[in-house]
C-alpha positions in Angstrom: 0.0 0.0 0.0 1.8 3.3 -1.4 1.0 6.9 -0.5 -0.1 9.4 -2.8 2.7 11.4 -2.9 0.2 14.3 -4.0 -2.3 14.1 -1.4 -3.0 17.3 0.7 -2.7 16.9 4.4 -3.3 20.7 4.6 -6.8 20.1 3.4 -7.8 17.7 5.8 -7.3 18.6 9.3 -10.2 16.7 10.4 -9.1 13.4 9.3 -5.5 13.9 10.9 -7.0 15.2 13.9 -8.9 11.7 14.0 -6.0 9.6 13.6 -3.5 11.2 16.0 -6.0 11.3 18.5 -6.1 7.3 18.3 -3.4 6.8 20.8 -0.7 4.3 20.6 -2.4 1.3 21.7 -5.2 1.6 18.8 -4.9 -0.7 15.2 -5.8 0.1 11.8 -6.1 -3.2 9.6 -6.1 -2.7 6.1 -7.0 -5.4 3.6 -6.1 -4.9 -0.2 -5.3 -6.1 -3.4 -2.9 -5.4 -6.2 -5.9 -7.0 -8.7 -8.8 -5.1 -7.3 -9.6 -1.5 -8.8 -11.2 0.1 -5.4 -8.2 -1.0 -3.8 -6.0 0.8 -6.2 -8.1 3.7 -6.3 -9.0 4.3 -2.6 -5.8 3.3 -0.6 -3.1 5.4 -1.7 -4.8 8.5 -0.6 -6.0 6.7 2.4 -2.0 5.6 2.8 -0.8 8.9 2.4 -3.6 10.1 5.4 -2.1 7.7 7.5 1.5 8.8 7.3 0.6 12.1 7.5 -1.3 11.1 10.6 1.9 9.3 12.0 0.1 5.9 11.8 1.3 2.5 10.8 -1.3 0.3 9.7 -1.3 -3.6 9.5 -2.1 -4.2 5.6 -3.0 -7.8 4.7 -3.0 -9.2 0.9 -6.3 -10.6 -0.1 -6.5 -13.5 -2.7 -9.7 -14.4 -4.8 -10.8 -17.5 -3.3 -11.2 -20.9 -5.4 -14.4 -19.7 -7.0 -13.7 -16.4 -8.3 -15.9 -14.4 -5.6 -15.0 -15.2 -2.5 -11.8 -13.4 -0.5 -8.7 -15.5 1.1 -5.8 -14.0 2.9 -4.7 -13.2 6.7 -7.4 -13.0 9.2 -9.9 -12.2 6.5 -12.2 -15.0 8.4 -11.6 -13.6 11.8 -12.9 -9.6 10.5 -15.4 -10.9 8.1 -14.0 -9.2 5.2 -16.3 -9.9 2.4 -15.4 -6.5 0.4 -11.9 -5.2 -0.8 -10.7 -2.6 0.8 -11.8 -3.2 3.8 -10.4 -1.5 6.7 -10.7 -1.9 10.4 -9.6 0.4 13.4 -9.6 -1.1 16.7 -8.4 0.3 20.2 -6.2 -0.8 22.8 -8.9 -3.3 23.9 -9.6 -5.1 20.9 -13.0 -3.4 20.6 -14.1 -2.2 16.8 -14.3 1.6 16.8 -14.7 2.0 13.2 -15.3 -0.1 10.0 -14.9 0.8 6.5 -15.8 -1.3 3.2 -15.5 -0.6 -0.5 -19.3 0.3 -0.9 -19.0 3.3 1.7 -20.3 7.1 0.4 -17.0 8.5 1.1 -12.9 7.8 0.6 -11.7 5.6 3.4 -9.9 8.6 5.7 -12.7 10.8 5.3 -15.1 8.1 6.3 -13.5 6.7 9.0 -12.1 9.9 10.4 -16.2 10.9 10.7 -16.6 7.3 12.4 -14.4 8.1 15.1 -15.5 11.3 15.7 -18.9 10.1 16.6 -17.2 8.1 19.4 
């Protein structure tokens, strides 16, 4: 997962303001692929947010699974990742705070970063 070298962190203060304030203990998953197009067109601004933010994310490759549809990779059972991207930010305790999937209204950051701030 690369960062968009040309993405603006001027521009969104919200959504670094949302990941810094995670705290240390707190864990953004990311599950991608090199094959799939939302993936390609969603996470390299959402990469870029994340660096910006100071955030390291655990990114997992996702396979297509024996019958074309389905998803295989790391812990893609355990989270219930049906959809690519998919990301997943948990805190300190292991408790979901925010979840978002390829279908969402808005680009991962911006969606997320609204996610948390409801918390």
């Amino acid at each position: 997962m690369e960062a968009n070298p040309a993405w603006d962190a001027d521009s969104y203060p919200d959504v670094l303001a949302a990941f810094e304030g995670l705290g240390d203990d707190a864990t953004v998953h990311v599950w991608g692929a090199d094959w799939c197009g939302d993936c390609r067109s969603q996470l390299p601004d959402f990469a870029a947010a994340l660096d910006a933010a100071g955030v390291e994310p655990d990114v997992y490759p996702v396979e297509r699974g024996d019958d074309g549809n389905g998803k295989t990779g790391p812990k893609v059972d355990e989270y219930g990742v049906d959809l690519i991207p998919t990301v997943v930010v948990e805190g300190g305790d292991g408790e979901e705070l925010a979840r978002f999937e390829e279908a969402e209204r808005l680009p991962p950051a911006q969606y997320l970063a609204e996610e948390l701030s409801d918390d």
